[in-house]
C-alpha positions, 0 to 999 in steps of 0.5 A: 500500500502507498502512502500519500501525503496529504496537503489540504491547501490544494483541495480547497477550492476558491470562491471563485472556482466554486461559482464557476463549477456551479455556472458551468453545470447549471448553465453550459450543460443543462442536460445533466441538471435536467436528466437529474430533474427527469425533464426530456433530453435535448439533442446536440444539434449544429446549424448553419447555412451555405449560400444555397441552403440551410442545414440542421445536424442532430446528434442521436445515437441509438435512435432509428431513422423511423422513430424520428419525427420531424415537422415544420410548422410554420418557421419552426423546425421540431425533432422529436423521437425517444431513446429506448434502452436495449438491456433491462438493467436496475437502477441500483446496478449503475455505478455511473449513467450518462445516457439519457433515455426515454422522449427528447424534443428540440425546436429550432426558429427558422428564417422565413426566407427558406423553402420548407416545403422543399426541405429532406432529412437523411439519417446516418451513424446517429447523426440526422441532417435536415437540409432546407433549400433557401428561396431565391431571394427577390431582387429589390426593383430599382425605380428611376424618379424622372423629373420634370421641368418646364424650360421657356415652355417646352416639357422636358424628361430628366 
């Protein structure tokens, strides 16, 4: 058996690193106080636009493409499904749990300017992508102000 030397002054923690433990816990990874809370999961998703369209990833590992259901309802895109666990396992019997089971529901505000009718998912090693075309943006219509001026009493266009 080792020995190790005990040194109280490097397990204290600081004021400040206590707050920012207890920050980054409730704020930057509410899925971990929401699971504790038994609220609906989230998945990680990732968003961004190309210049012919915009694009949705979502991370849903364990999930089959036809437990999937997505809808656009507006300019709101939701993903709902539900993650099942494939083993029966007692809950006295984890030692650790990160995998979140049961329902998840993310919605996601959409610009206007795209073509929801026009939109496809494809689905692949648990991640889903939905791509939604963007729609061809209207040319603002330039109108010209023509003038006019009476010159010794002839009408004349500017």
């Amino acid at each position: 058996m080792n020995l190790v030397r005990w040194e109280p002054f490097r397990e204290m923690m600081s004021l400040r690193q206590a707050m920012d433990r207890l920050m980054e816990d409730s704020f930057v990874r509410p899925s971990r106080a929401l699971r504790l809370l038994g609220e609906e999961a989230f998945p990680a998703i990732d968003v961004y636009q190309t210049p012919s369209e915009l694009v949705v990833k979502a991370a849903l590992p364990g999930v089959k493409a036809d437990e999937v259901d997505i809808t656009i309802s507006g300019d709101t895109l939701t993903i709902k499904g539900e993650t099942k666990a494939t083993e029966e396992v007692r809950r006295e019997d984890y030692l650790y749990q990160e995998h979140r089971y049961g329902a998840f529901n993310r919605s996601i505000a959409l610009s206007s300017s795209l073509e929801s009718n026009k939109a496809e998912a494809t689905f692949g090693n648990g991640i889903l992508t939905v791509t939604i075309p963007r729609a061809e943006e209207v040319k603002p219509k330039t109108i010209k102000v023509k003038t006019k001026e009476v010159i010794e009493g002839e009408k004349k266009s500017k």
